[in-house]
C-alpha positions as a Markdown table, in Angstrom:
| # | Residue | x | y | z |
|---|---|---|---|---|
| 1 | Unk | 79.9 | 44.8 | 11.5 |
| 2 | Unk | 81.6 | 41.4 | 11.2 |
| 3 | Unk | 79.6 | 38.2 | 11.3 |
| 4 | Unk | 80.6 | 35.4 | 12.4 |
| 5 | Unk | 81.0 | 32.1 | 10.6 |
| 6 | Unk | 78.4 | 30.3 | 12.9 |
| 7 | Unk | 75.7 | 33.3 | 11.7 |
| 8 | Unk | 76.9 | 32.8 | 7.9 |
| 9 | Unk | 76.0 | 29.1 | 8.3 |
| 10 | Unk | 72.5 | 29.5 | 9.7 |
| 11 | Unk | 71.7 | 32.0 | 7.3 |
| 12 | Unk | 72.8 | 29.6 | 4.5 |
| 13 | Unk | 70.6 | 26.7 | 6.5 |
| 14 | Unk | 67.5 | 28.8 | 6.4 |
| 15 | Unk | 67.8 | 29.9 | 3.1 |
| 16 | Unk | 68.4 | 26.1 | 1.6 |
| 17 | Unk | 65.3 | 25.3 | 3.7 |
| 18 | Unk | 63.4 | 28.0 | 2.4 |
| 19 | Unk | 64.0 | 27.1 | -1.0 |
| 20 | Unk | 63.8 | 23.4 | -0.6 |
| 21 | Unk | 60.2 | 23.8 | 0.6 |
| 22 | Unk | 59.1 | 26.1 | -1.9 |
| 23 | Unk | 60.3 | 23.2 | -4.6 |
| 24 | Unk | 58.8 | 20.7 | -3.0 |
| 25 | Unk | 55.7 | 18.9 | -5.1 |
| 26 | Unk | 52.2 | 20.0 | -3.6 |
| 27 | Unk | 50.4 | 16.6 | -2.7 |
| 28 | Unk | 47.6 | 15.6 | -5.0 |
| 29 | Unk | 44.4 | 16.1 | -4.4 |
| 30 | Unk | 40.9 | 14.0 | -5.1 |
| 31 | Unk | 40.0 | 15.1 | -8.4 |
| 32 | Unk | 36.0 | 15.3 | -9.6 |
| 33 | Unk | 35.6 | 17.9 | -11.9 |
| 34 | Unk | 34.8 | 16.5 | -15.7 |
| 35 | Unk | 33.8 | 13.3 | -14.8 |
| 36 | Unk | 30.5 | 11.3 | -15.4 |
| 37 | Unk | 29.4 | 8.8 | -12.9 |
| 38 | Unk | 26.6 | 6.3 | -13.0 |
| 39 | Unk | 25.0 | 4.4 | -9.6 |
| 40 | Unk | 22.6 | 1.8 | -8.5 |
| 41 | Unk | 21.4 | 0.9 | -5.1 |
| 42 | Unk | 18.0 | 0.0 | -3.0 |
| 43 | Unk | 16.0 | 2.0 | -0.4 |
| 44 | Unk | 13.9 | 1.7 | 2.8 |
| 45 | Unk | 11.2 | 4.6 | 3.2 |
| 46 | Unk | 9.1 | 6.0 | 5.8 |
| 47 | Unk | 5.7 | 8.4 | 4.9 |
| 48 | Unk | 3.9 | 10.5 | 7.3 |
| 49 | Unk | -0.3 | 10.0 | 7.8 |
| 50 | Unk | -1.8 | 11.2 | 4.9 |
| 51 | Unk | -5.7 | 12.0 | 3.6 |
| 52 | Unk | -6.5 | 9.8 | 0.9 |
| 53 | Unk | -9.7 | 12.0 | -1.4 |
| 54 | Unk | -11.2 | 9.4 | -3.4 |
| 55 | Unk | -13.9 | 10.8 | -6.3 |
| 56 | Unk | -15.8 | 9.7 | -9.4 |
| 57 | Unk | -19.6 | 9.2 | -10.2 |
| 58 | Unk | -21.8 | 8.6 | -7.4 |
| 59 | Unk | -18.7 | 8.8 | -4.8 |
| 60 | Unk | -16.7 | 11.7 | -3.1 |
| 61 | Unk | -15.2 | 11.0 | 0.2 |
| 62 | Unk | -11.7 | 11.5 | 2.2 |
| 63 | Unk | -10.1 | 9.1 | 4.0 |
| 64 | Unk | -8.1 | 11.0 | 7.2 |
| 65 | Unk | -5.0 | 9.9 | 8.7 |
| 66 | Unk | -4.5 | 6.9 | 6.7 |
| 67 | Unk | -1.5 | 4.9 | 7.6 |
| 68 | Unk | 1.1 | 3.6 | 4.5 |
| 69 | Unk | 4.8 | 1.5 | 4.6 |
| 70 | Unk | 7.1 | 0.4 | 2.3 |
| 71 | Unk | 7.5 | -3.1 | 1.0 |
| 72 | Unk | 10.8 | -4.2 | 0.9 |
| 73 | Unk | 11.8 | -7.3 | -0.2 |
| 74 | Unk | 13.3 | -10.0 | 2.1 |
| 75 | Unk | 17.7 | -9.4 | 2.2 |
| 76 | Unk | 18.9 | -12.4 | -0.4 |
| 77 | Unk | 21.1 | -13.4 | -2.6 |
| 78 | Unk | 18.4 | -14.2 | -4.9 |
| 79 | Unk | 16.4 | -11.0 | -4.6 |
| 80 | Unk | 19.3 | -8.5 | -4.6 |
| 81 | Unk | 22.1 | -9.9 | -6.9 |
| 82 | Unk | 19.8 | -11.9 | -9.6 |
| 83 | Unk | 19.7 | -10.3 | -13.1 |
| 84 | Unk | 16.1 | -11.2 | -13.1 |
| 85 | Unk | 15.1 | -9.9 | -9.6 |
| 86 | Unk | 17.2 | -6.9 | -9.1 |
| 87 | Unk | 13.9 | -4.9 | -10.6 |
| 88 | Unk | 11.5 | -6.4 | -7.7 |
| 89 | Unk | 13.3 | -4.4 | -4.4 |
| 90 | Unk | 13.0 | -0.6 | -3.6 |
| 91 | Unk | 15.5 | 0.9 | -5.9 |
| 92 | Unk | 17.8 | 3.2 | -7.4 |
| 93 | Unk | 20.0 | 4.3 | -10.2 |
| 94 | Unk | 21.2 | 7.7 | -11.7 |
| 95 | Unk | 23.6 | 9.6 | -13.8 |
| 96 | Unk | 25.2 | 12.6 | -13.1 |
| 97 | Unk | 28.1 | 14.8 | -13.8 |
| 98 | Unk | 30.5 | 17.1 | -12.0 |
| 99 | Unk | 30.9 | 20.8 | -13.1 |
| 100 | Unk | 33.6 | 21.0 | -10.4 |
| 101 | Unk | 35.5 | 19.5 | -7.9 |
| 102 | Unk | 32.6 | 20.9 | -5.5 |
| 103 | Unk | 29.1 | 20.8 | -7.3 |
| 104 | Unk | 27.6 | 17.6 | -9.4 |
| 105 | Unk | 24.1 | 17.8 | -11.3 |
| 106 | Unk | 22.6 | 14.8 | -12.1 |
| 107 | Unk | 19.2 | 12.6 | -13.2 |
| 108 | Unk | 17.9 | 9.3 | -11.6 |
| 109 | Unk | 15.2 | 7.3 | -10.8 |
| 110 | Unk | 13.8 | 6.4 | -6.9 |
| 111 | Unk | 11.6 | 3.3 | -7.4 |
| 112 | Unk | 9.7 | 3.5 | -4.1 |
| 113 | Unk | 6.6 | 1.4 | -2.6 |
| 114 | Unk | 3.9 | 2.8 | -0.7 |
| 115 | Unk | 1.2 | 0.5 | 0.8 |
| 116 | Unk | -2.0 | 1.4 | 2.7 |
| 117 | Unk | -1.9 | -1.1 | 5.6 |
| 118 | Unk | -5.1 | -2.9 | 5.6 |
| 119 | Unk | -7.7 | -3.4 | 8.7 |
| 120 | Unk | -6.9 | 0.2 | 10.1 |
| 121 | Unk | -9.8 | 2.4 | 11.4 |
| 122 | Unk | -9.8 | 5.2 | 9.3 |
| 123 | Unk | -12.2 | 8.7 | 9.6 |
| 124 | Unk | -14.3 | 8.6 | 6.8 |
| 125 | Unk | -16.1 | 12.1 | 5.3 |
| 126 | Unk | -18.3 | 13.0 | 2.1 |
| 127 | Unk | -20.9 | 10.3 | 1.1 |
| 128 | Unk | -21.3 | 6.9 | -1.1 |
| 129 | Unk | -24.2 | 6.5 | -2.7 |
| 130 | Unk | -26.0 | 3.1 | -3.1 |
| 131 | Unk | -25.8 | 3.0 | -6.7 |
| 132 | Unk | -22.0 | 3.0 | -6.3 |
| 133 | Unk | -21.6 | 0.4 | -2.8 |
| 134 | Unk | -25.1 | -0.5 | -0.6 |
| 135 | Unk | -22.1 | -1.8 | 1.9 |
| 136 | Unk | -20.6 | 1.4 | 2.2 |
| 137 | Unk | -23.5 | 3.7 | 1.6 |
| 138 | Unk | -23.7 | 7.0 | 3.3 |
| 139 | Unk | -23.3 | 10.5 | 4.2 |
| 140 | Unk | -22.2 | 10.9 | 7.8 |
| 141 | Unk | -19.0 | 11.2 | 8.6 |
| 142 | Unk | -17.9 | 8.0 | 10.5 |
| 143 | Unk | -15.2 | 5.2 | 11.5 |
| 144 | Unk | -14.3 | 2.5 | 8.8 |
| 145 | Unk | -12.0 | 0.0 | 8.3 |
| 146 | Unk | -10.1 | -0.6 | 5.6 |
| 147 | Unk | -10.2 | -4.5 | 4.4 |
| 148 | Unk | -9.9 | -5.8 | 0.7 |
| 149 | Unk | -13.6 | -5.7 | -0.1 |
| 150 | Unk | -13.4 | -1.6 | 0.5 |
| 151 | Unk | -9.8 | -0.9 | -0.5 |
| 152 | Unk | -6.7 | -1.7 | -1.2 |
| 153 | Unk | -4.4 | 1.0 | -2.4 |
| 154 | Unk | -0.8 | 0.6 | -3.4 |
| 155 | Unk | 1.8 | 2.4 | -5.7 |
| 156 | Unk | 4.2 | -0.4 | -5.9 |
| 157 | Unk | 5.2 | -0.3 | -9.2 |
| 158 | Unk | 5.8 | 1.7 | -7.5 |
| 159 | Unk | 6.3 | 5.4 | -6.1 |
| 160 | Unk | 8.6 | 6.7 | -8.8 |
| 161 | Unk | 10.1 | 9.8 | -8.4 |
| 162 | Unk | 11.8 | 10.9 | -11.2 |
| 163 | Unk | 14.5 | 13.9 | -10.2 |
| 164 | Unk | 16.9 | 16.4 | -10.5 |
| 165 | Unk | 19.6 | 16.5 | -8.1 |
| 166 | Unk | 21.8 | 19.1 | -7.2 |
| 167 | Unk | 25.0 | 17.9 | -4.8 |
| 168 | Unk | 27.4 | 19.6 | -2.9 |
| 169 | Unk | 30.9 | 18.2 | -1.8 |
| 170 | Unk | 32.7 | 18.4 | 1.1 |
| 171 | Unk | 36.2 | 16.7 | 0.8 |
| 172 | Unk | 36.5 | 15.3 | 5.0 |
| 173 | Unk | 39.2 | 12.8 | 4.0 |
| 174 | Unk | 41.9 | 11.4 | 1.4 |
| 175 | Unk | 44.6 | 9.2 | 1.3 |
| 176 | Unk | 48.1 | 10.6 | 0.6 |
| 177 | Unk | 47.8 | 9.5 | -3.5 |
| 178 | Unk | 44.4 | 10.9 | -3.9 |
| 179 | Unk | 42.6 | 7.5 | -4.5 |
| 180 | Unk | 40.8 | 7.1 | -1.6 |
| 181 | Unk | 38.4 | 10.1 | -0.2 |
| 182 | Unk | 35.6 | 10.9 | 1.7 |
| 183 | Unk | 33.0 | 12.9 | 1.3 |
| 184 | Unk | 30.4 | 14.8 | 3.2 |
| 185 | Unk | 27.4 | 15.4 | 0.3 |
| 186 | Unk | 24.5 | 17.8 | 0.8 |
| 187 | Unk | 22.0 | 18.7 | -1.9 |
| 188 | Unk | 18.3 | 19.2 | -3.0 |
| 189 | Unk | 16.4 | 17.3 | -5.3 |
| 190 | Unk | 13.1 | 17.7 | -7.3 |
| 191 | Unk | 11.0 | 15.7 | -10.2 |
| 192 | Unk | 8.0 | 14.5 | -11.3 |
| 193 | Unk | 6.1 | 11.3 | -10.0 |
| 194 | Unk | 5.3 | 8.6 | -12.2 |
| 195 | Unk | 3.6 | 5.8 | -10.5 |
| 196 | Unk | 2.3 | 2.5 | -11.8 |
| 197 | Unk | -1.0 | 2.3 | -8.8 |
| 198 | Unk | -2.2 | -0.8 | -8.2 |
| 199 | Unk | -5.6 | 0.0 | -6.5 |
| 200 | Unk | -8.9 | -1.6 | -5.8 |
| 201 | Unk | -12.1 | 0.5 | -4.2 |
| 202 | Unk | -15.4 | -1.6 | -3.3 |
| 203 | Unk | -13.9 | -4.3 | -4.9 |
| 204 | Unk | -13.4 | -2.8 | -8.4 |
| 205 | Unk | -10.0 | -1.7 | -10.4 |
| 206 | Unk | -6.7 | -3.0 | -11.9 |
| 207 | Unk | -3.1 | -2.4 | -11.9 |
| 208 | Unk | -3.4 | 0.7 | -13.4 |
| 209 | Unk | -0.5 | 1.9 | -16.6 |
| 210 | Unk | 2.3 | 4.1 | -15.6 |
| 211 | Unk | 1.1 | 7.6 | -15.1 |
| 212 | Unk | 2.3 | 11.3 | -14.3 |
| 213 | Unk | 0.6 | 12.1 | -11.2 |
| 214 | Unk | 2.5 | 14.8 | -9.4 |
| 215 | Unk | 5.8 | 16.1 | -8.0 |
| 216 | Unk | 8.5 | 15.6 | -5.0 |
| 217 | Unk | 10.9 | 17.6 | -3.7 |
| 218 | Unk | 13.3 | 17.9 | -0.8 |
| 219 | Unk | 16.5 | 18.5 | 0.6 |
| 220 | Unk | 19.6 | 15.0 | 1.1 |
| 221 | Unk | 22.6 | 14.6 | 2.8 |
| 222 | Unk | 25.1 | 11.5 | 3.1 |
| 223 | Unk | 28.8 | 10.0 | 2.9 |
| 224 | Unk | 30.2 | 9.2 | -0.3 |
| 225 | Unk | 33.6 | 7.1 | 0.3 |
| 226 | Unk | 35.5 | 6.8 | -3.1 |
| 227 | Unk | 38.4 | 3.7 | -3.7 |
| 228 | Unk | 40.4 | 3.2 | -6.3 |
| 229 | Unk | 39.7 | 6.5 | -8.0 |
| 230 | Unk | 36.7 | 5.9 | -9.5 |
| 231 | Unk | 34.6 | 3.5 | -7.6 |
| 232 | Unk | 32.5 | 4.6 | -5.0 |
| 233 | Unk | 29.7 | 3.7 | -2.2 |
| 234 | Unk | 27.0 | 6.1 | -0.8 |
| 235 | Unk | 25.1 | 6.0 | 2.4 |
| 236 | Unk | 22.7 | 8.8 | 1.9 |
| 237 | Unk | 19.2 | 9.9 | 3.7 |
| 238 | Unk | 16.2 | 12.3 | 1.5 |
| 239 | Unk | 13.5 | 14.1 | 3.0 |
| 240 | Unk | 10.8 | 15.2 | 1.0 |
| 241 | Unk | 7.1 | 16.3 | 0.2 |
| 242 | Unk | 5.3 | 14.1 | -2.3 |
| 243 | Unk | 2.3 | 16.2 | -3.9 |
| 244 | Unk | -0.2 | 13.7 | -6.3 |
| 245 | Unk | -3.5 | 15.0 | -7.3 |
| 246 | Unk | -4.0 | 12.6 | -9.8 |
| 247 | Unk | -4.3 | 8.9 | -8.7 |
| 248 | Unk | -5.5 | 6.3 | -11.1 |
| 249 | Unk | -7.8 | 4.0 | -9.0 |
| 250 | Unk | -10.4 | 1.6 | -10.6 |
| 251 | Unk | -9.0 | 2.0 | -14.4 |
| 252 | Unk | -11.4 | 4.4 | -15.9 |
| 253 | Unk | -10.5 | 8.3 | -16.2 |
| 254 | Unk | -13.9 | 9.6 | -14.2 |
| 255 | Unk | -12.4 | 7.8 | -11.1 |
| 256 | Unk | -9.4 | 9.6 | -9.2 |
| 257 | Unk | -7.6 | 10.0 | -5.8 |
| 258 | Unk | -5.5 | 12.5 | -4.4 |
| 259 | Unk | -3.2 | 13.0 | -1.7 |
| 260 | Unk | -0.1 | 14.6 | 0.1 |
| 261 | Unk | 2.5 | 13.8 | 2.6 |
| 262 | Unk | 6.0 | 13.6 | 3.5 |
| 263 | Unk | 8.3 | 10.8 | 3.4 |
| 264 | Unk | 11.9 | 10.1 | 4.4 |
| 265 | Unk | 14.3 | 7.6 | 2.2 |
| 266 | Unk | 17.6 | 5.6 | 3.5 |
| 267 | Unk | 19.5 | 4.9 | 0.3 |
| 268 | Unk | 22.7 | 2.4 | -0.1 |
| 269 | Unk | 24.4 | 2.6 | -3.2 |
| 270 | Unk | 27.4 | 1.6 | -5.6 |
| 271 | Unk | 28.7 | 3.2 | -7.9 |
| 272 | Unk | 31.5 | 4.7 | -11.1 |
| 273 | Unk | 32.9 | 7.6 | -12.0 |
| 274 | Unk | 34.2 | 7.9 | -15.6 |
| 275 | Unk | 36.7 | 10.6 | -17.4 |
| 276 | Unk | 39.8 | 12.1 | -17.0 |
């Protein structure tokens, strides 16, 4: 069989096509794996109702469904971008590394607040005993509301949960040099809560010292967009339980509070990554 010179071309065609594709350098992609990175950024959180037990000498009662926000500070210059003020908002910072292009492990700090609003009506069970508060004497259950000269209870110095993050990386997006990317993260976090409680009950306590006085866990997910290769911003949301069955209240070791309750957190943060 003879074939034509219009066949012998084609053939020629497909195979320098072939072969120029199969030479052709594979576009880069975003690269993670080895690298360090280091963030800071501030939070907004929201906690579900929560029983407050409250016990010590003369005193064992539960407060049900109280009520708690946040306390962030007002948006400004001042506040935010200050060397000297940058410690007062709801913040974070951690450092982590990435085993792969995929999977990052990593340790930070949440620096929460958590506030008991005041004047709510509160369920009050378990008694008071005179010796302790005449005001508040009793052993009914009953309705009570919470004002300054009964309690004010506060860990906003704050809710610190101390954790472990494990992340997971999604590449959505990158620009044709690799420098720019987008990320889908999801992950799961747990740690140990150190709060510094600032609380007051019948009128007596402190600022209490920092102390270990339980444990959080939960699940995040968020968008990480990186620039420039290294530097990158994160919008990110955590859901977690918070577990603390040892509260400092009025400053001496004999007086105590526990409590549970969930809590969701909207972080915004900046960030580096460092290495090869």
């Amino acid at each position: 069989m003879q074939l034509s010179l219009r066949s012998l071309l084609a053939a020629l065609c497909v195979t320098l096509g072939i072969a120029a594709i199969a030479q052709a350098p594979t576009p880069p992609k975003p690269h993670l794996k080895g690298r360090w990175f280091l963030y800071w950024g501030y939070n907004r959180a929201q906690f579900t109702k929560s029983n407050i037990h409250f016990s010590g000498p003369d005193y064992d009662f539960i407060l049900h469904d109280v009520v708690a926000t946040d306390e962030p500070k007002g948006l400004t210059l001042k506040n935010y971008f200050t060397p000297k003020r940058i410690w007062l908002p709801q913040y974070n910072y951690r450092i982590g590394y990435f085993l792969n292009d995929k999977w990052s492990l990593s340790l930070g700090l949440d620096h929460m607040k958590y506030v008991v609003a005041q004047y709510q009506d509160v369920e009050l069970t378990g008694y008071i005993s005179a010796q302790r508060s005449a005001a508040y004497a009793g052993t009914e259950a009953h309705t009570v509301r919470i004002t300054p000269d009964f309690l004010q209870y506060e860990h906003t110095d704050g809710l610190n949960l101390v954790s472990v993050d494990g992340d997971h990386y999604d590449l959505m997006w990158h620009s044709g040099n690799a420098r720019q990317a987008l990320y889908l993260t999801e992950g799961l976090f747990v740690g140990p809560l150190i709060p510094r409680s600032d609380v007051r009950l019948f009128g007596v306590g402190l600022n209490n010292k920092f102390h270990l006085a339980g444990y959080g866990a939960g699940a995040q997910v968020g968008a990480t967009f990186v620039g420039f290769g290294r530097v990158f911003a994160r919008a990110q949301v955590r859901a977690g339980y918070i577990e603390l069955p040892s509260v400092l209240t009025t400053g001496t070791d004999v007086d105590r509070a526990r409590q549970r309750f969930w809590f969701v957190q909207e972080n915004m943060v900046i960030g580096v990554q460092i290495g090869k």
